[in-house]
CHARMM-style PDB file with segment names, atoms N, HN, CA, C and O in Angstrom:
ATOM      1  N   UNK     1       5.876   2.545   7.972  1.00  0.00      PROA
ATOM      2  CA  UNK     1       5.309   3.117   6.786  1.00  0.00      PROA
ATOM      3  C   UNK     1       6.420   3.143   5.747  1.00  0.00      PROA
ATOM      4  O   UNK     1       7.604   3.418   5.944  1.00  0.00      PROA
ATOM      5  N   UNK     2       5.749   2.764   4.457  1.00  0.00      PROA
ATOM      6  HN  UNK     2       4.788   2.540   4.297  1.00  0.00      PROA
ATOM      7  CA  UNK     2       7.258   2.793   3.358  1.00  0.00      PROA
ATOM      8  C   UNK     2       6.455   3.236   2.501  1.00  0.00      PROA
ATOM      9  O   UNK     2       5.242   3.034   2.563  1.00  0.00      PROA
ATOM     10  N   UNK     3       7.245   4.146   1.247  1.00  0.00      PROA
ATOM     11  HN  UNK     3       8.230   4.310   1.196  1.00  0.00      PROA
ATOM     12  CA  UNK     3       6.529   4.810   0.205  1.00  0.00      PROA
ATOM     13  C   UNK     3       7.626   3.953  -0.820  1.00  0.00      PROA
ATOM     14  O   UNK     3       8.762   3.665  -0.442  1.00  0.00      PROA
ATOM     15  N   UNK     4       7.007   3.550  -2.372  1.00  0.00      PROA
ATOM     16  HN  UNK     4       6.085   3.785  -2.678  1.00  0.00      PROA
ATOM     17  CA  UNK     4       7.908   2.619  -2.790  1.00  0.00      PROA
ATOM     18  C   UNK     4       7.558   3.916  -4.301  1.00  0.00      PROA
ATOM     19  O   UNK     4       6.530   4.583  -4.425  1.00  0.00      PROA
ATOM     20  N   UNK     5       8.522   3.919  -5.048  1.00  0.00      PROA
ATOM     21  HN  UNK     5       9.356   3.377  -4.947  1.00  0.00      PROA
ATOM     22  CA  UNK     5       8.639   4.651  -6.298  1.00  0.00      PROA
ATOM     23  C   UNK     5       8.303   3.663  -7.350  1.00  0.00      PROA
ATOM     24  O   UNK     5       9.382   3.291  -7.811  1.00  0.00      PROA
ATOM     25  N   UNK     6       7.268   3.019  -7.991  1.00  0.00      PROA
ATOM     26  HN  UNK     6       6.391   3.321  -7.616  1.00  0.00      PROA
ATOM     27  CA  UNK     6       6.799   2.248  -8.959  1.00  0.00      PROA
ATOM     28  C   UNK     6       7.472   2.522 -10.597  1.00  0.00      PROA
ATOM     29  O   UNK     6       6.926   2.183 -11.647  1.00  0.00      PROA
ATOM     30  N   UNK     7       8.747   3.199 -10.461  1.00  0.00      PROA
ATOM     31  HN  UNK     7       9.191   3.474  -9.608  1.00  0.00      PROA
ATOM     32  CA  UNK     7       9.726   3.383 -11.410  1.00  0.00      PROA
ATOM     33  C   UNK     7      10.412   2.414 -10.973  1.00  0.00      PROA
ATOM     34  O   UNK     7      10.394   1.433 -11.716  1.00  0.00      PROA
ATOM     35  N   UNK     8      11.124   2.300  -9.871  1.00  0.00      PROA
ATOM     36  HN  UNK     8      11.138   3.097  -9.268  1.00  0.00      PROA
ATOM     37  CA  UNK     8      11.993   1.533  -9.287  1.00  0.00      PROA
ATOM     38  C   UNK     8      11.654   0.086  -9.755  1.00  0.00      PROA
ATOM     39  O   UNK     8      10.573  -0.353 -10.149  1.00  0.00      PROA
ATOM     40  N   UNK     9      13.115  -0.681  -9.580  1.00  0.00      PROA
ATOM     41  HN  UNK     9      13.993  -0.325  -9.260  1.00  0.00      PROA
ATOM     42  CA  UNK     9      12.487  -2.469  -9.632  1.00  0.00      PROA
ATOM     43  C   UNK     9      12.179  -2.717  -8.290  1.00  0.00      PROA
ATOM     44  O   UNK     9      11.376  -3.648  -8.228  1.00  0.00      PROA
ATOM     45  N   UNK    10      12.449  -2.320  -7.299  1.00  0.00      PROA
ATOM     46  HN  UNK    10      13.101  -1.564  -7.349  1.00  0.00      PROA
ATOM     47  CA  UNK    10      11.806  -2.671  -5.583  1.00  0.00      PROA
ATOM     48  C   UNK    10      10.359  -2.211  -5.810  1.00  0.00      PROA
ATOM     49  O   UNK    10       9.512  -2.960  -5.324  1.00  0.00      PROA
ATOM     50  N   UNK    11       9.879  -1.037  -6.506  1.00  0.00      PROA
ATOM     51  HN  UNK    11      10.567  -0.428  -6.901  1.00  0.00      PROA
ATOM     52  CA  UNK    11       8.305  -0.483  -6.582  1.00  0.00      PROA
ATOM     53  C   UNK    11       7.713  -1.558  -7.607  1.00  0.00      PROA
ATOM     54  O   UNK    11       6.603  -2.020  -7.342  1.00  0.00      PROA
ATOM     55  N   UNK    12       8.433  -2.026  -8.858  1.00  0.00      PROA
ATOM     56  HN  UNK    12       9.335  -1.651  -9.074  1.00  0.00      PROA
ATOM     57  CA  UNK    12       7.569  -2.706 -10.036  1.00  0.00      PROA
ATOM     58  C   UNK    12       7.320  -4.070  -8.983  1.00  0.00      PROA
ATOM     59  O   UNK    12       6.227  -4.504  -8.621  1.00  0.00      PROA
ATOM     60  N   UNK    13       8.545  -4.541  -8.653  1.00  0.00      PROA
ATOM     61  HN  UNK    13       9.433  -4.188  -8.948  1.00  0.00      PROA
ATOM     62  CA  UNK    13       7.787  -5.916  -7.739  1.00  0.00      PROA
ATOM     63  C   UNK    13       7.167  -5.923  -6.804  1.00  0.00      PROA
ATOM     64  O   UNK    13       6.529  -6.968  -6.676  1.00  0.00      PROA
ATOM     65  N   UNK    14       6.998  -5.009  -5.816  1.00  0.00      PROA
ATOM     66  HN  UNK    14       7.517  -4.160  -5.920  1.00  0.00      PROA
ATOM     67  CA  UNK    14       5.751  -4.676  -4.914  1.00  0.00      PROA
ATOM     68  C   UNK    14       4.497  -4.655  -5.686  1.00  0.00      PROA
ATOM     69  O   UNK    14       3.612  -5.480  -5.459  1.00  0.00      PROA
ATOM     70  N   UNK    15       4.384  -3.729  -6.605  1.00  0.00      PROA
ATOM     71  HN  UNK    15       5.103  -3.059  -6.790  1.00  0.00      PROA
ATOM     72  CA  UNK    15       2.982  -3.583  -7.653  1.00  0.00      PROA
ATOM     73  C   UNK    15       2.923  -5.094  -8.035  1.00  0.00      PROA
ATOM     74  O   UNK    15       1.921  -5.785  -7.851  1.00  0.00      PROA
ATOM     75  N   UNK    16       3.961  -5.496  -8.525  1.00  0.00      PROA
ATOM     76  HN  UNK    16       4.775  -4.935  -8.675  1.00  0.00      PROA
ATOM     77  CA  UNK    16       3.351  -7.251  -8.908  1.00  0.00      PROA
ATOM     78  C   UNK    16       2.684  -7.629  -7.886  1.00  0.00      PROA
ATOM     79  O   UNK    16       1.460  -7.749  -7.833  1.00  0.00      PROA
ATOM     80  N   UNK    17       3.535  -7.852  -6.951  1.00  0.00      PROA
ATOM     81  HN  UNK    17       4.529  -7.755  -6.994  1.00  0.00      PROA
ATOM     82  CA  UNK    17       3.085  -8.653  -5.784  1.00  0.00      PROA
ATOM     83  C   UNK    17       1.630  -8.443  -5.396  1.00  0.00      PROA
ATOM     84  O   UNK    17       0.871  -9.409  -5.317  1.00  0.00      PROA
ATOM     85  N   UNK    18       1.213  -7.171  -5.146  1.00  0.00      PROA
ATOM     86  HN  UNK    18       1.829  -6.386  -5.210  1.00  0.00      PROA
ATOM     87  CA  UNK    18       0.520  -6.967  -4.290  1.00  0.00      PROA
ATOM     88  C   UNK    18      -1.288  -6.404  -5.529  1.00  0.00      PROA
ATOM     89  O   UNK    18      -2.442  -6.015  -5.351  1.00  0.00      PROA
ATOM     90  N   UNK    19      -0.373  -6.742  -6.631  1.00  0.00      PROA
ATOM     91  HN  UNK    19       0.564  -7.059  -6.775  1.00  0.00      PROA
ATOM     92  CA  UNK    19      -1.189  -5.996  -7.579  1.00  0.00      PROA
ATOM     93  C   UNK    19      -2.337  -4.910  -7.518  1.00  0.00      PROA
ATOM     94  O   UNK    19      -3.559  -4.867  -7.663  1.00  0.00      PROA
ATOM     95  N   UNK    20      -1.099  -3.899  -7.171  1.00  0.00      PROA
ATOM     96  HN  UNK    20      -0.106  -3.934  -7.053  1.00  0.00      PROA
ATOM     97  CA  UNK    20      -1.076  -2.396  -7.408  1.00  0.00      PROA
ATOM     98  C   UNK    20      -1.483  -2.030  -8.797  1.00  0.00      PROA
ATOM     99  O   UNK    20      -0.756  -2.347  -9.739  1.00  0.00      PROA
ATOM    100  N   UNK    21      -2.461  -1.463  -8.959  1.00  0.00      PROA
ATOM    101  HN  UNK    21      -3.051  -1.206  -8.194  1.00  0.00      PROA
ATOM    102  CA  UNK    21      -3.166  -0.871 -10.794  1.00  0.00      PROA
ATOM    103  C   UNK    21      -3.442   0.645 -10.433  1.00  0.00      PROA
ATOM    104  O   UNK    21      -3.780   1.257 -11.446  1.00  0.00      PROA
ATOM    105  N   UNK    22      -3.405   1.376  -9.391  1.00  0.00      PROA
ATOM    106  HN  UNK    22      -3.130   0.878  -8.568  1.00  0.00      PROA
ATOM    107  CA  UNK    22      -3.407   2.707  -9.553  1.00  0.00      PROA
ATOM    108  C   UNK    22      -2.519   3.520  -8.543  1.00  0.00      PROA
ATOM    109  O   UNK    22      -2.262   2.959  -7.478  1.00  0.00      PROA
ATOM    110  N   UNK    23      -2.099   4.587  -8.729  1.00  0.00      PROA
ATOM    111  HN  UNK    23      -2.307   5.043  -9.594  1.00  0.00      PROA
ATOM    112  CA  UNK    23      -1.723   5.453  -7.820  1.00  0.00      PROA
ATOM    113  C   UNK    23      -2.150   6.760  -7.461  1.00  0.00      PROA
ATOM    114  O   UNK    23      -2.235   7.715  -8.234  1.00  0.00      PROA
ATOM    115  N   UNK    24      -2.428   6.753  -6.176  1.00  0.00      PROA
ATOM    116  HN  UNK    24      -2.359   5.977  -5.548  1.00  0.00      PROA
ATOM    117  CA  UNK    24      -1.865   6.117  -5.112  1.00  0.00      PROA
ATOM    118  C   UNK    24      -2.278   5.363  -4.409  1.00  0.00      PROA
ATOM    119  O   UNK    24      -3.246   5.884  -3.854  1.00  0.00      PROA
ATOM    120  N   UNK    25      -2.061   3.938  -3.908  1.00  0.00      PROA
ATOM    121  HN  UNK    25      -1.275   3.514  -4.358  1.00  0.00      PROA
ATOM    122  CA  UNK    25      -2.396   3.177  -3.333  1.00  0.00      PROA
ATOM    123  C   UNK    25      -2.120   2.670  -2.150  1.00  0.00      PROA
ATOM    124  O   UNK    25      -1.107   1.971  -2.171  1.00  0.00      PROA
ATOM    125  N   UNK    26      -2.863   2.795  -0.682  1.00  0.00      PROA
ATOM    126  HN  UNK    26      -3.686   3.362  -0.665  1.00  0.00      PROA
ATOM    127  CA  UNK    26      -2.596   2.263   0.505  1.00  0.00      PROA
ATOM    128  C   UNK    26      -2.474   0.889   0.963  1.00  0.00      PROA
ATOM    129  O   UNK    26      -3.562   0.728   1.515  1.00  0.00      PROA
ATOM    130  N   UNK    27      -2.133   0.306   1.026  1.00  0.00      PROA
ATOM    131  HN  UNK    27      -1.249   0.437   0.577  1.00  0.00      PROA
ATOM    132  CA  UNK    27      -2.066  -1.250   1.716  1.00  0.00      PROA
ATOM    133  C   UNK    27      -1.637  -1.136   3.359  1.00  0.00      PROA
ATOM    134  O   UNK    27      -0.894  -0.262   3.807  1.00  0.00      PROA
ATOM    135  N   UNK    28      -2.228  -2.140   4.096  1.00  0.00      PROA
ATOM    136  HN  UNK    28      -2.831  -2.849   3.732  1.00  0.00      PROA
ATOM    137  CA  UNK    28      -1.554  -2.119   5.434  1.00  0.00      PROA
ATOM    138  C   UNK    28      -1.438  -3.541   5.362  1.00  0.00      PROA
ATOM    139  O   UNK    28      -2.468  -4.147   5.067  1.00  0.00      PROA
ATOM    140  N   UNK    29      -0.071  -4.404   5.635  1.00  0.00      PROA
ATOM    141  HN  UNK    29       0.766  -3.912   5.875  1.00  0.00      PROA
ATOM    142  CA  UNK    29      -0.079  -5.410   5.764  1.00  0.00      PROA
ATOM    143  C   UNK    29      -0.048  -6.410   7.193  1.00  0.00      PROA
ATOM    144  O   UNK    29       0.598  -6.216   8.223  1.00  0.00      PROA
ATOM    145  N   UNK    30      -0.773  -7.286   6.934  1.00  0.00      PROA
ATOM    146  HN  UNK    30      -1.297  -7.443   6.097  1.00  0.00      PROA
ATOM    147  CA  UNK    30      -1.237  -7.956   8.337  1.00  0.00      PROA
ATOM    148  C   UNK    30       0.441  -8.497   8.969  1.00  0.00      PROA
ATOM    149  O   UNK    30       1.354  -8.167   8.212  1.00  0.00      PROA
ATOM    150  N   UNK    31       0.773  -9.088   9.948  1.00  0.00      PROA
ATOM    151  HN  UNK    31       0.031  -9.356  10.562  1.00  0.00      PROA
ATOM    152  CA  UNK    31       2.146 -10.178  10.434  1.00  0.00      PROA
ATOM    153  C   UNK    31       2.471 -10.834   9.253  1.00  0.00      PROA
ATOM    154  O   UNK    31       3.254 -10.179   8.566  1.00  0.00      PROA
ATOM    155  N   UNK    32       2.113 -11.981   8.748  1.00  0.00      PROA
ATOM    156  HN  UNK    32       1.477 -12.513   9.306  1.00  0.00      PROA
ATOM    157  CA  UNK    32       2.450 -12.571   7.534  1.00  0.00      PROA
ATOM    158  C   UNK    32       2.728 -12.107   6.407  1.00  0.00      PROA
ATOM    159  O   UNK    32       3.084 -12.859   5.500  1.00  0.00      PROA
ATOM    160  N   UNK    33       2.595 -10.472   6.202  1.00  0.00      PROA
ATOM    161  HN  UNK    33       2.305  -9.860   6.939  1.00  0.00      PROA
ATOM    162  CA  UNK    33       2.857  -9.945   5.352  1.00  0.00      PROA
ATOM    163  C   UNK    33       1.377  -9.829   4.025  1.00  0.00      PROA
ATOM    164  O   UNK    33       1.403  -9.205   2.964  1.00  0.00      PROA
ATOM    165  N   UNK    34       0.259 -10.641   4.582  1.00  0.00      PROA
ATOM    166  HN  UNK    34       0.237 -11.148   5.444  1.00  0.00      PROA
ATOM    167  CA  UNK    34      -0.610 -10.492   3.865  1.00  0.00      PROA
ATOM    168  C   UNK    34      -1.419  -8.514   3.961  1.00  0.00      PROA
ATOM    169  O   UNK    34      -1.128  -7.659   4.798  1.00  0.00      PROA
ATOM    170  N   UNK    35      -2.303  -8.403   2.926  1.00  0.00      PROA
ATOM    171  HN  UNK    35      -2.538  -9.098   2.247  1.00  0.00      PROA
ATOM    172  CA  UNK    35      -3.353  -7.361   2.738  1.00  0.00      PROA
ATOM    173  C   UNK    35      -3.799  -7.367   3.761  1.00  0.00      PROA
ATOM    174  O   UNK    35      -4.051  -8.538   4.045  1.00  0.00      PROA
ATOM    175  N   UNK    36      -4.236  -6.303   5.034  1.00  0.00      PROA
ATOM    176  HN  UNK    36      -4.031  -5.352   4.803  1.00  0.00      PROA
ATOM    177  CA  UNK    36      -5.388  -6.794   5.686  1.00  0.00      PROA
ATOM    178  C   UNK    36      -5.905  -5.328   5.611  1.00  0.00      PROA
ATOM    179  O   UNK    36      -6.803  -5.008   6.390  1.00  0.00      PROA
ATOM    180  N   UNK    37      -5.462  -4.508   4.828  1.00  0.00      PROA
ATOM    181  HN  UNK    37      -4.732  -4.768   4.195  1.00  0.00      PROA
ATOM    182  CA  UNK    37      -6.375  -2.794   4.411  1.00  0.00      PROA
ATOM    183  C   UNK    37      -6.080  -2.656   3.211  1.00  0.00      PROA
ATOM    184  O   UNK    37      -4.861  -2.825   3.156  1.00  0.00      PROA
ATOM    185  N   UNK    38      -6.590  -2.384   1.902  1.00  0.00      PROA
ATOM    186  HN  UNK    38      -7.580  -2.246   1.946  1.00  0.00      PROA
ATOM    187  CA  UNK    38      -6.007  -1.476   0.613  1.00  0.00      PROA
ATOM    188  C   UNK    38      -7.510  -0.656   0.293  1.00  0.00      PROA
ATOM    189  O   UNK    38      -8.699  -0.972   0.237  1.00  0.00      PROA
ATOM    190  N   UNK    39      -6.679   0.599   0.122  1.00  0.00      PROA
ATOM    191  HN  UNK    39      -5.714   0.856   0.168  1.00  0.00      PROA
ATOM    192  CA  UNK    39      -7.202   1.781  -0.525  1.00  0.00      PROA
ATOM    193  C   UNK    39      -6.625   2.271  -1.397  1.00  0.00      PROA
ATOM    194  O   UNK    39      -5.442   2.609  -1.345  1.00  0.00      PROA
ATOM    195  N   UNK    40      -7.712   2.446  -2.788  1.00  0.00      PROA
ATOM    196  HN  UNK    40      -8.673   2.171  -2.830  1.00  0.00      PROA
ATOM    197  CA  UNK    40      -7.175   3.249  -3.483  1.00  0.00      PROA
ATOM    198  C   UNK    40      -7.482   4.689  -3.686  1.00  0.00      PROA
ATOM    199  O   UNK    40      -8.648   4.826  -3.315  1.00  0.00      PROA
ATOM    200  N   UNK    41      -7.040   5.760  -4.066  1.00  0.00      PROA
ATOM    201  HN  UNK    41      -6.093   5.649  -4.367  1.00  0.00      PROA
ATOM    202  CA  UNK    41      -6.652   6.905  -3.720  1.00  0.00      PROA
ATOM    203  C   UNK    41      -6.690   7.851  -2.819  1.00  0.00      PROA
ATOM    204  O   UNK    41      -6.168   7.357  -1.820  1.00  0.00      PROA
ATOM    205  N   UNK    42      -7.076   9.162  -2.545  1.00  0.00      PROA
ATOM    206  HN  UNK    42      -7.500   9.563  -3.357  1.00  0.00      PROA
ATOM    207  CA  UNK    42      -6.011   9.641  -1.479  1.00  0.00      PROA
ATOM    208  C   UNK    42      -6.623   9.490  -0.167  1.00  0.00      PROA
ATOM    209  O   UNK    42      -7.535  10.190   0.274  1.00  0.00      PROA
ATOM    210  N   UNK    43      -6.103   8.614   0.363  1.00  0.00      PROA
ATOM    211  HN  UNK    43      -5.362   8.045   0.005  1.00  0.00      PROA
ATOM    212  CA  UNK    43      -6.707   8.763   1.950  1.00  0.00      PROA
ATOM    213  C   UNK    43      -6.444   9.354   2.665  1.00  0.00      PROA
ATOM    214  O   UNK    43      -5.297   9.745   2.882  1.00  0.00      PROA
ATOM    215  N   UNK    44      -7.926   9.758   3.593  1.00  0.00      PROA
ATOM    216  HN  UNK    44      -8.858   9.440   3.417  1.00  0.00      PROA
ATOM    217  CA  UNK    44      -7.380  10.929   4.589  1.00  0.00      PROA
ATOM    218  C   UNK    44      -6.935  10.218   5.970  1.00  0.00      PROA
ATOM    219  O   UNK    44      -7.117   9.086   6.420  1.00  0.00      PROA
ATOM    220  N   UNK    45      -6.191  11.513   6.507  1.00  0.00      PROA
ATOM    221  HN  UNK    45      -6.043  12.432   6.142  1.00  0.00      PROA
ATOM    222  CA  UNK    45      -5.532  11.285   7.881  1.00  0.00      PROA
ATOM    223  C   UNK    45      -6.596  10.138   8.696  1.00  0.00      PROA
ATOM    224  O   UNK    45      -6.241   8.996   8.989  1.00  0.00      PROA
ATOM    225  N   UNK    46      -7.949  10.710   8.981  1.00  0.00      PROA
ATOM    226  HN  UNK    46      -8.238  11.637   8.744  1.00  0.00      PROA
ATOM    227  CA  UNK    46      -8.141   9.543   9.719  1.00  0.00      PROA
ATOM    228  C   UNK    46      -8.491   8.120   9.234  1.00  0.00      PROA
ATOM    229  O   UNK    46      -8.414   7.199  10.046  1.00  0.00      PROA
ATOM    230  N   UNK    47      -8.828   7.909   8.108  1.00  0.00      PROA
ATOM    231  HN  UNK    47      -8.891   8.658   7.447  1.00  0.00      PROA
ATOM    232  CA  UNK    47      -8.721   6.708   7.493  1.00  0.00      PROA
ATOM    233  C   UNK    47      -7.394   6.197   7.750  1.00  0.00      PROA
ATOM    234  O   UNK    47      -7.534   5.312   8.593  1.00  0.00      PROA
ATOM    235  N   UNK    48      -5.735   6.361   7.328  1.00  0.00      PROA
ATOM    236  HN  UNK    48      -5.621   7.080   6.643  1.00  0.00      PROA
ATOM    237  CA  UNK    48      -4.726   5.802   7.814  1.00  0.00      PROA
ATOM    238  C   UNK    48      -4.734   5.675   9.176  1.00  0.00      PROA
ATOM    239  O   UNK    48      -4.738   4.460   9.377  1.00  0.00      PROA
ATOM    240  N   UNK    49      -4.738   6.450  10.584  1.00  0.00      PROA
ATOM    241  HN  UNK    49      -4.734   7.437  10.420  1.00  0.00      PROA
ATOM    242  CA  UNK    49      -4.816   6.555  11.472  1.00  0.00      PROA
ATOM    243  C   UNK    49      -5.803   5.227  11.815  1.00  0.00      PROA
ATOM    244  O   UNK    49      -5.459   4.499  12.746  1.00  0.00      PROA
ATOM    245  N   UNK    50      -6.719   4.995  11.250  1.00  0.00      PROA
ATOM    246  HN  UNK    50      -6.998   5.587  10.493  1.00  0.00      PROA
ATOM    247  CA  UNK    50      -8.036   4.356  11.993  1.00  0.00      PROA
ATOM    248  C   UNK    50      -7.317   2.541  11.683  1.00  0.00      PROA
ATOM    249  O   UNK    50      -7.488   1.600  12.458  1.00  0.00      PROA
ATOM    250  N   UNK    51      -6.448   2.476  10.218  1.00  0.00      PROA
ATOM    251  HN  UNK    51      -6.309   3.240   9.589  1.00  0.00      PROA
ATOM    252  CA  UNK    51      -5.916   1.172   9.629  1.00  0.00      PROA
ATOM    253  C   UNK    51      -4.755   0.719   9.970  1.00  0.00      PROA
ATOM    254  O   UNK    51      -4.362  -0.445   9.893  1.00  0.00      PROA
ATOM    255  N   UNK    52      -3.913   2.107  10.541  1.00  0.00      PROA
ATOM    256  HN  UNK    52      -4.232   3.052  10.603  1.00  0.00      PROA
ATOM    257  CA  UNK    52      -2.582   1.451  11.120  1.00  0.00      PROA
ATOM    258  C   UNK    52      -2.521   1.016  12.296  1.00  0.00      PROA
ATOM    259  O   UNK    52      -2.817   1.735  13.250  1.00  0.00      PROA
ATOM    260  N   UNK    53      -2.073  -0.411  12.450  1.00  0.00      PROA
ATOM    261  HN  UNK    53      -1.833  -0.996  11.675  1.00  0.00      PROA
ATOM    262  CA  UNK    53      -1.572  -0.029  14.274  1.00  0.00      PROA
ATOM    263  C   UNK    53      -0.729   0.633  14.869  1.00  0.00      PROA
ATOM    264  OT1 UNK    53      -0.707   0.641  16.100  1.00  0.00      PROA
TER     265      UNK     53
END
């Protein structure tokens, strides 16, 4: 799990990348590094729980 600060230049290029338009936003990324969950705002415990492995 990583929380990225979208002030930061490591957070602005994640938001590019992954094109992030609100906060807060969940992504779980597949092996390849692709999307394979995004939610936007606040998700509950079992929603993360149910998306992470």
């Amino acid at each position: 799990m990583v929380r990225l600060n979208l002030l930061s230049e490591v957070g602005r290029q994640a938001a590019r990348r992954f094109r992030v338009q609100a906060v807060p936003t969940l992504l779980v990324l597949d092996a390849d590094g692709e999307v394979a969950y995004r939610h936007t705002g606040m998700p509950s415990r079992s929603e993360v729980v149910a998306h992470v492995p």
